[in-house]
N, CA, C and O of each residue as an XYZ file, in Angstrom:
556
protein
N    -174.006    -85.472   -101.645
C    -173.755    -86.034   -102.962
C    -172.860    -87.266   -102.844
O    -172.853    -88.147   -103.704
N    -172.215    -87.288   -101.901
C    -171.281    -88.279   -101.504
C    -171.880    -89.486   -101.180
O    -171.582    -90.535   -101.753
N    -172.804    -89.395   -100.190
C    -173.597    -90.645   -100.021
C    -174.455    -91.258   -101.074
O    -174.627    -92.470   -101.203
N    -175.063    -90.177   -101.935
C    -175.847    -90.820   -103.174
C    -174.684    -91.368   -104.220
O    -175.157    -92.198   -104.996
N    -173.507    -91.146   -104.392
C    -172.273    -91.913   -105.282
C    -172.020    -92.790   -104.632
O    -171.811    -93.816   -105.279
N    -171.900    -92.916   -103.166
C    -171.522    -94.600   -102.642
C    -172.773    -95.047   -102.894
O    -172.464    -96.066   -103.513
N    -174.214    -95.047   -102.873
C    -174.924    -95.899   -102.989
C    -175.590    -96.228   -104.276
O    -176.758    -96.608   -104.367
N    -174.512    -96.002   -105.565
C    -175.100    -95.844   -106.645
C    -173.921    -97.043   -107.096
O    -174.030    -98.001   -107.861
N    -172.955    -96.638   -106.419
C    -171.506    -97.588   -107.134
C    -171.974    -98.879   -105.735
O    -171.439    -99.964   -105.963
N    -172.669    -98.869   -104.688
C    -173.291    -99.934   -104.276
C    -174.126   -100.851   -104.168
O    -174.435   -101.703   -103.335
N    -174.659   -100.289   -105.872
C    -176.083   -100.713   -106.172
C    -177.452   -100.987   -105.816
O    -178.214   -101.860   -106.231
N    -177.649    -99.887   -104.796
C    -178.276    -99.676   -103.697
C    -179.697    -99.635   -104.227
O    -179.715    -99.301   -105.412
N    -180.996    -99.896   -103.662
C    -182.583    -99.412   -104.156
C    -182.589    -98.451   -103.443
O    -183.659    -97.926   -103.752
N    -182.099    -97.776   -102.620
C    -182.754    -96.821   -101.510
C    -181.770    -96.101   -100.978
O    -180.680    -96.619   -101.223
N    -181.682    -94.919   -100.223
C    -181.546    -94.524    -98.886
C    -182.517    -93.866    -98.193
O    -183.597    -93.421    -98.583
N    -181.811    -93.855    -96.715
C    -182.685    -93.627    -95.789
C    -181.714    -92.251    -95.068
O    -180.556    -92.508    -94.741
N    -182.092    -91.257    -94.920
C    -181.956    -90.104    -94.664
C    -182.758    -89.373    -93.836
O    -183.980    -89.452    -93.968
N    -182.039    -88.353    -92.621
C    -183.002    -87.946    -91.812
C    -183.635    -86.770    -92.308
O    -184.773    -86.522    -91.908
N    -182.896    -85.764    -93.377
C    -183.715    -84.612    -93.475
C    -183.950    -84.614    -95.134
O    -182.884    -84.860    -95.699
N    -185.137    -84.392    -96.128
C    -186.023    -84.524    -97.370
C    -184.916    -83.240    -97.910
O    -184.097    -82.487    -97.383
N    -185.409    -83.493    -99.174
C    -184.888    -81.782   -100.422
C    -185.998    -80.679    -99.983
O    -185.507    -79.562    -99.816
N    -187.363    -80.770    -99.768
C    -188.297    -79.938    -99.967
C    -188.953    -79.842    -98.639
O    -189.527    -80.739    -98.022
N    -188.773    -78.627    -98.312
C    -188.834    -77.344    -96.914
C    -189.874    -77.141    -97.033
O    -190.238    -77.153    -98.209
N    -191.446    -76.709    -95.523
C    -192.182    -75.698    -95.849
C    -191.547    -74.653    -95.820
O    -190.681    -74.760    -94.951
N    -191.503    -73.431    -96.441
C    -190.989    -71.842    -96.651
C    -189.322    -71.946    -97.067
O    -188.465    -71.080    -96.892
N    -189.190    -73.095    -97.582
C    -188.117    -73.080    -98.383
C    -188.215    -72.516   -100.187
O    -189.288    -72.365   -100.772
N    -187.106    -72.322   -100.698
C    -187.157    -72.233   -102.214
C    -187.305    -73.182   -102.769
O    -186.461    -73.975   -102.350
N    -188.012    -73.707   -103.646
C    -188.579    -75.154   -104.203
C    -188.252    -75.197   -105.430
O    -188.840    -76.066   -106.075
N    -187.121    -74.222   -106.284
C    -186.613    -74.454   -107.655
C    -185.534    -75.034   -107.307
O    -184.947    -74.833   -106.244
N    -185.228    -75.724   -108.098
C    -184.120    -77.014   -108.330
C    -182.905    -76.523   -108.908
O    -182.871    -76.690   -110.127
N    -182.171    -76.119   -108.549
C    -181.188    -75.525   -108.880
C    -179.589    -76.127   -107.937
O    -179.834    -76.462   -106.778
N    -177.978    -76.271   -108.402
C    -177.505    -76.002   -107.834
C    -177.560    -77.292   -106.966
O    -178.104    -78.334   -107.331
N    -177.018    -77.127   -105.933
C    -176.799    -78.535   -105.389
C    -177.920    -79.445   -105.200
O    -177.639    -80.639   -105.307
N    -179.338    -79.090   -104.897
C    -180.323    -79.666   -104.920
C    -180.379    -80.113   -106.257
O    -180.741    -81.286   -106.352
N    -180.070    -79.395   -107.579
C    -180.246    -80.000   -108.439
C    -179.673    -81.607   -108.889
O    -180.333    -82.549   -109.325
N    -178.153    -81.516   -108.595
C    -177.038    -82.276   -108.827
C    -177.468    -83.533   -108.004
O    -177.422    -84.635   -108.551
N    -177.923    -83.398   -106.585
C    -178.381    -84.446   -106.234
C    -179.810    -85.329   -106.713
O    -180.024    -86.541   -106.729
N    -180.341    -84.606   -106.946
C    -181.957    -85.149   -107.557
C    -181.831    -85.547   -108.695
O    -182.635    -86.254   -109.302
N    -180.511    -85.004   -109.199
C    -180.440    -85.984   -110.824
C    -179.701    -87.054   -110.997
O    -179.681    -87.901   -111.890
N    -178.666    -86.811   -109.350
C    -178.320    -88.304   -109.864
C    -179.107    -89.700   -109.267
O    -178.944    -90.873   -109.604
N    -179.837    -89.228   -108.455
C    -181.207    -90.176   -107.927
C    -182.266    -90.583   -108.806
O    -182.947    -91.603   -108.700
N    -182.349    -89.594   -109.780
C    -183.797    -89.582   -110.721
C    -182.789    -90.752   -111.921
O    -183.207    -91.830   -112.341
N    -181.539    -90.176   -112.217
C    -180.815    -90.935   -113.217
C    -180.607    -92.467   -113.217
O    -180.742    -93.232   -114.172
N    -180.241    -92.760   -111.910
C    -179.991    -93.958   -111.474
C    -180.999    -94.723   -110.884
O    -180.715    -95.879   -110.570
N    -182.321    -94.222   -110.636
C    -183.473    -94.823   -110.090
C    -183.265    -95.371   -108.747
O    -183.702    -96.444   -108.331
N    -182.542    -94.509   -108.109
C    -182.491    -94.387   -106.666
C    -183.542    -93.630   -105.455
O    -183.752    -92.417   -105.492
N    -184.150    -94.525   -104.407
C    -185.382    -93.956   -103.942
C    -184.602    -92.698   -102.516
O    -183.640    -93.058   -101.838
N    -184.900    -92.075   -102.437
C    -184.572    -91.352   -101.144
C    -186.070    -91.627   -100.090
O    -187.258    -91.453   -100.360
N    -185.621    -91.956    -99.245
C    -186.852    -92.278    -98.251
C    -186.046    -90.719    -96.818
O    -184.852    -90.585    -96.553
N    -187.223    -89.859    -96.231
C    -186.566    -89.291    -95.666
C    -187.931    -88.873    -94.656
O    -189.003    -88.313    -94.886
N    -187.167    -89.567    -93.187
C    -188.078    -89.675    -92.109
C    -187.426    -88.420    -90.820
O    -186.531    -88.532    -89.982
N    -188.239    -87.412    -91.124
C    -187.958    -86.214    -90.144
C    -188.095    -86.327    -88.547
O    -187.098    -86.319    -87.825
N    -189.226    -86.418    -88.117
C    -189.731    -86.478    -86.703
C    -189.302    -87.764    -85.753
O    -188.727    -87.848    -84.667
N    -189.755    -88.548    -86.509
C    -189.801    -89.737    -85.607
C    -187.879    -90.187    -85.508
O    -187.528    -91.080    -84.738
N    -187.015    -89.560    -86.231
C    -185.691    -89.978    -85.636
C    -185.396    -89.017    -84.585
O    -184.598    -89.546    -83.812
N    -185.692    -87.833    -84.219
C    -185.831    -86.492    -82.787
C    -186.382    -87.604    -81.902
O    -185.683    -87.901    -80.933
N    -187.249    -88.106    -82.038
C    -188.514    -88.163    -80.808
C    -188.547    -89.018    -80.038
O    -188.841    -89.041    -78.843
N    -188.056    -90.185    -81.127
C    -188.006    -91.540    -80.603
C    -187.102    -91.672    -78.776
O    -186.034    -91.086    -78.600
N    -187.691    -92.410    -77.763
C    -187.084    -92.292    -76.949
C    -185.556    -92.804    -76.615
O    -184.740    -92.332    -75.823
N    -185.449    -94.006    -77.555
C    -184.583    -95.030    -77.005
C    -183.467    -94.728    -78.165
O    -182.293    -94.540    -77.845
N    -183.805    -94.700    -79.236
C    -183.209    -94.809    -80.875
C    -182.842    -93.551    -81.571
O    -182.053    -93.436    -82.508
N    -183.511    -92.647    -80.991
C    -184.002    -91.369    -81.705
C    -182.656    -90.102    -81.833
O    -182.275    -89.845    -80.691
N    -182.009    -89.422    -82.715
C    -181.136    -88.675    -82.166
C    -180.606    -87.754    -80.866
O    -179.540    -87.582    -80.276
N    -182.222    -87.181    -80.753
C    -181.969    -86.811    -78.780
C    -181.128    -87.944    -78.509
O    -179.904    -87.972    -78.631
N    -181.898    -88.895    -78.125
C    -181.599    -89.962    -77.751
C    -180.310    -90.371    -77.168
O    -179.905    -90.613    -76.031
N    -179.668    -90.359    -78.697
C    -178.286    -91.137    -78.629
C    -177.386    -89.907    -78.379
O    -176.400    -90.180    -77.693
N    -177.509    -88.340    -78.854
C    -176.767    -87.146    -78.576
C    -176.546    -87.662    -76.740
O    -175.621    -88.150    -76.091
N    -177.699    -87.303    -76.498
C    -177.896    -87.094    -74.755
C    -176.543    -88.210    -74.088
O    -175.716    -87.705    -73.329
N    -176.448    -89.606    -74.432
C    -176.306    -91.097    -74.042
C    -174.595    -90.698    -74.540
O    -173.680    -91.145    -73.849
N    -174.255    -89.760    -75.882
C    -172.648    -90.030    -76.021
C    -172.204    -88.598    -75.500
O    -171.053    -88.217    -75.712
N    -172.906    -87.986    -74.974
C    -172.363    -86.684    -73.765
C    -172.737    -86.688    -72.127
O    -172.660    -85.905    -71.180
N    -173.182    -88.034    -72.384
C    -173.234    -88.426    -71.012
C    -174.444    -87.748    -70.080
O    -174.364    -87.364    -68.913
N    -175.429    -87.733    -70.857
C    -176.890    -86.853    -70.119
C    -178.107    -87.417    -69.482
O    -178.999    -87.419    -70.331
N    -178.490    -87.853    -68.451
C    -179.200    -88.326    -68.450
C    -180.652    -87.842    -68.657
O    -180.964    -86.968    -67.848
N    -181.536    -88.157    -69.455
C    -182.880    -87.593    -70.066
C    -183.469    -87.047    -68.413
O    -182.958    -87.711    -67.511
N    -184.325    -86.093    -67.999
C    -185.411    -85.610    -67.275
C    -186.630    -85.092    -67.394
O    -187.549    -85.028    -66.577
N    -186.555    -84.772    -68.367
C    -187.335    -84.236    -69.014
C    -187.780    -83.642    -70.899
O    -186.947    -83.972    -71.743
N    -188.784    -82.990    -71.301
C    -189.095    -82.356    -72.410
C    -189.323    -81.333    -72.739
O    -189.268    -80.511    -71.825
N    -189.667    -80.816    -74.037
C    -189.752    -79.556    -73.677
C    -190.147    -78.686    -75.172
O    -189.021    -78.259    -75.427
N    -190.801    -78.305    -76.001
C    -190.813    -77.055    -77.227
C    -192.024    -78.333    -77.821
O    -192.349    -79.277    -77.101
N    -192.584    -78.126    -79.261
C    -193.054    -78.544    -80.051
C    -193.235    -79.854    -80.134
O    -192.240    -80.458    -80.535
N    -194.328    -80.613    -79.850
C    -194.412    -81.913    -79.984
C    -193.034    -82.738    -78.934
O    -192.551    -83.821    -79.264
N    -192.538    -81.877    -77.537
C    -191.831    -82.341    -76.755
C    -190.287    -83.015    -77.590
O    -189.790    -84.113    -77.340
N    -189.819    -82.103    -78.498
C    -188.867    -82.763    -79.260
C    -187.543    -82.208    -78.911
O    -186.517    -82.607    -79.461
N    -187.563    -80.864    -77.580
C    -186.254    -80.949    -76.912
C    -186.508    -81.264    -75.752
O    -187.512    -81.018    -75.082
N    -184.967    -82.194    -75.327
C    -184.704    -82.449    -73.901
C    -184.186    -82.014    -73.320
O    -183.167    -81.545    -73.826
N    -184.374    -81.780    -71.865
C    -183.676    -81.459    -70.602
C    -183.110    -82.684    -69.775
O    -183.802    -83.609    -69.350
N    -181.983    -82.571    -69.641
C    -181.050    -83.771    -68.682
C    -179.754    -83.043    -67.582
O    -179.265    -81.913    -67.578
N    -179.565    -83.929    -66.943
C    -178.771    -83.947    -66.049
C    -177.286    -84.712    -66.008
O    -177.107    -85.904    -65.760
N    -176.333    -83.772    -66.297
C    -174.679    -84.222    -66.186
C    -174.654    -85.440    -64.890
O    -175.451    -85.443    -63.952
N    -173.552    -86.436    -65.094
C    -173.593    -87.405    -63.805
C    -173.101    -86.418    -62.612
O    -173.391    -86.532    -61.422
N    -172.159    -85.267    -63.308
C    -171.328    -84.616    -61.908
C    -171.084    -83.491    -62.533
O    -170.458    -83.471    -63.592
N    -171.562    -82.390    -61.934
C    -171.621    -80.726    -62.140
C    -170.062    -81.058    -63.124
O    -169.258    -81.961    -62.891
N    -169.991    -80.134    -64.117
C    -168.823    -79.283    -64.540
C    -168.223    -77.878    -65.237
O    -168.759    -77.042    -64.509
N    -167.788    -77.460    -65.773
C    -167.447    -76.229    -66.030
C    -168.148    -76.576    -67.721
O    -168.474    -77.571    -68.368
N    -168.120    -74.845    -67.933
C    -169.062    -74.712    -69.424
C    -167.601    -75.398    -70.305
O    -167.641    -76.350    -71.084
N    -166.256    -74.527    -69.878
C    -165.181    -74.842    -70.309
C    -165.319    -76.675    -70.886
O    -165.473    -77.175    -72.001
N    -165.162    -77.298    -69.396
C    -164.589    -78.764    -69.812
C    -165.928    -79.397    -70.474
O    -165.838    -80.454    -71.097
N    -167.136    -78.749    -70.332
C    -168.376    -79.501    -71.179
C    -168.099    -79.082    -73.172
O    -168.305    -79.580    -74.279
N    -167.636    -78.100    -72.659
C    -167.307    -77.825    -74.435
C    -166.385    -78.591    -74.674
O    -166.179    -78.833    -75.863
N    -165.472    -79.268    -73.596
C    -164.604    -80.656    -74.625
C    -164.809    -81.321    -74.576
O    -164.264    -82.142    -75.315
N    -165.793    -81.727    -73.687
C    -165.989    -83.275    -74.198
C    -166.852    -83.450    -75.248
O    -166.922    -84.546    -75.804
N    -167.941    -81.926    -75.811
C    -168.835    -82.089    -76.599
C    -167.815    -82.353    -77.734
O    -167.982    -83.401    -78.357
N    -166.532    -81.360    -78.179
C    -165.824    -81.251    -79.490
C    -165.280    -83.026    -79.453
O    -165.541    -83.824    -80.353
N    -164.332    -83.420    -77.943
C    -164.146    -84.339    -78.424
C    -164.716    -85.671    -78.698
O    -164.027    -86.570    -79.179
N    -166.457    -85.874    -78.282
C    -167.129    -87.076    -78.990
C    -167.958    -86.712    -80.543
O    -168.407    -87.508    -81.368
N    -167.953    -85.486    -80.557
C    -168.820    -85.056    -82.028
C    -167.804    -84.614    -83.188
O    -167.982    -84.378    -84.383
N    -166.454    -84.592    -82.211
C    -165.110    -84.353    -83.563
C    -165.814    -83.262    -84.073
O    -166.296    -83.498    -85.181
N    -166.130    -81.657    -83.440
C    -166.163    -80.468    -83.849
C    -166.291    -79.602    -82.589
O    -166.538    -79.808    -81.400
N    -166.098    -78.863    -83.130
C    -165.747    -77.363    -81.964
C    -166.953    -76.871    -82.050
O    -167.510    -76.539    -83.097
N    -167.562    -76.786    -80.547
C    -168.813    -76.177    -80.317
C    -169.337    -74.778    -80.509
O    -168.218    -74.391    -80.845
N    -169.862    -73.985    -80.567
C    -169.434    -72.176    -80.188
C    -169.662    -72.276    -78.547
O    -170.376    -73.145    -78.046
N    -169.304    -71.764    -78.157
C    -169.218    -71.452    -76.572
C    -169.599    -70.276    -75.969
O    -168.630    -69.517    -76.003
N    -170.628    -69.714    -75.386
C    -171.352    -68.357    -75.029
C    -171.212    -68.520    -73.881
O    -171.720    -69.456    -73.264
N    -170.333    -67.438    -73.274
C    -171.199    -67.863    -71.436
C    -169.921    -67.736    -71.003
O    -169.052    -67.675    -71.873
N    -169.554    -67.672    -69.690
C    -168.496    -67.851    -68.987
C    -167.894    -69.075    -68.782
O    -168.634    -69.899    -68.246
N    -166.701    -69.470    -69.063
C    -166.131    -70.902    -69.161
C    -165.886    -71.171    -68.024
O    -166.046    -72.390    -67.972
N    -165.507    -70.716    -66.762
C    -165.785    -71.468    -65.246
C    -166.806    -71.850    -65.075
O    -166.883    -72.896    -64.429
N    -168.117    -71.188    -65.573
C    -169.678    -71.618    -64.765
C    -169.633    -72.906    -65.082
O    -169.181    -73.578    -66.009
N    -170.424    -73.161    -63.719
C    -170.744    -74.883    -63.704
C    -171.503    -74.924    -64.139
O    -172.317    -74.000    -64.130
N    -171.715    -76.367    -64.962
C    -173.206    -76.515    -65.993
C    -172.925    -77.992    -65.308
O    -171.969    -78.767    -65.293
N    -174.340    -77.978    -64.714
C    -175.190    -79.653    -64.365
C    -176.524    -80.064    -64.867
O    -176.946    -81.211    -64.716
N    -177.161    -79.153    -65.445
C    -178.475    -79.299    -66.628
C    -178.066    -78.660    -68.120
O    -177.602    -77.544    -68.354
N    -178.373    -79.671    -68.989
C    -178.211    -79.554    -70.351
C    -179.657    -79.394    -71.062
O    -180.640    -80.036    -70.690
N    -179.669    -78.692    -71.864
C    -181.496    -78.549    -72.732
C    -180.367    -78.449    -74.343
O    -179.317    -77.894    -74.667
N    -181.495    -79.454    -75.035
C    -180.428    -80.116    -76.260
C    -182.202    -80.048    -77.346
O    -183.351    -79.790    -76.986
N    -181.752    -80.331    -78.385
C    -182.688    -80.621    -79.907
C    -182.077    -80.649    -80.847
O    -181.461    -79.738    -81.400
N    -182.214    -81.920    -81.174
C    -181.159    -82.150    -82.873
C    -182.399    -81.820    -83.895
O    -182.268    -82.183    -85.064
N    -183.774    -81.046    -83.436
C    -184.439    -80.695    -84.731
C    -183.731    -79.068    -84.858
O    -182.647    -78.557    -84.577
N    -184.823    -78.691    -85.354
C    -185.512    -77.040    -85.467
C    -185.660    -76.362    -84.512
O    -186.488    -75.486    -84.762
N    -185.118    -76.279    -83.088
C    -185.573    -75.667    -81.986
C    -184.934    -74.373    -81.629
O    -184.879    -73.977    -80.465
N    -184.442    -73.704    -82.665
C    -183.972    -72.343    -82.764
C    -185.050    -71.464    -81.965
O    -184.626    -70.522    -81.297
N    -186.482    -71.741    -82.005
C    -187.523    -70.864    -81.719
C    -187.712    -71.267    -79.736
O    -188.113    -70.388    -78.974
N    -187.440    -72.313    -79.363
C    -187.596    -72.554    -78.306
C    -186.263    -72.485    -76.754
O    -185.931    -73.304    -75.898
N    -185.906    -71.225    -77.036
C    -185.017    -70.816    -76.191
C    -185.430    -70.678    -74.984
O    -184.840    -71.168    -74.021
N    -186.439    -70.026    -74.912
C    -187.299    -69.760    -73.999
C    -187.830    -71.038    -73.096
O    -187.802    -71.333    -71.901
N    -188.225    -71.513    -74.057
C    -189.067    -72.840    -73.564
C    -187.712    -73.852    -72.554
O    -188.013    -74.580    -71.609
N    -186.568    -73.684    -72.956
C    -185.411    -74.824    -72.731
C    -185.184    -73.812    -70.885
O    -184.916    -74.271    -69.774
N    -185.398    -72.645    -71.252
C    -184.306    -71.751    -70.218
C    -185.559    -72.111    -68.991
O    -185.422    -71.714    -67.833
């Protein structure tokens, strides 16, 4: 809601947003925060443009992308649905421990952390979509 009030007091035609209001197997009544936002878009004749896939996928631009590039990963590979998670390689083995800080401290949040905090981690498997279902596929 925040971004649709700066771009309303910015007199904006548009935004551009990575994820839409309307889910397949989502609830599709308007209620509630979905509501509050769609009215002040519909009110103000503000367009929401909202491009799902192609910001994951993209190689160079794409959120993989840039996740992988500010934790320091280098891409190797793909992997789940339309190849939209990656597998990469740390520059230099480290502990699960010190990989969980550098994740908190470039994303400014605290990761959850599963696993033993000595083990060395030198392959990362990452997806800034939907890849809850592809655990399997990453391991």
């Amino acid at each position: 809601l925040a971004l649709i009030e700066a771009a309303i007091e910015a007199r904006a035609d548009a935004i551009l947003v990575h994820h839409g209001y309307f889910w397949k197997g989502e609830d599709g009544r308007v209620v509630g925060q979905k509501h509050a936002r769609l009215k002040q878009l519909l009110t103000h004749d503000l367009n929401l443009f909202a491009y799902h896939l192609p910001l994951d996928a993209h190689p160079d631009l794409g959120n993989n992308a840039q996740l992988g590039a500010l934790l320091g990963i280098s891409p190797q590979g793909r992997f789940g649905d339309d190849e939209l998670g990656w597998i990469g390689a740390l520059a230099a083995p480290t502990t699960l421990r010190a990989f969980a800080q550098t994740v908190s401290a470039r994303l400014n949040r605290v990761p959850l952390v599963i696993g033993e905090e000595d083990r060395p981690v030198r392959t990362v498997g990452w997806c800034t979509g939907g890849a809850q279902g592809w655990f399997d596929a990453a391991v």
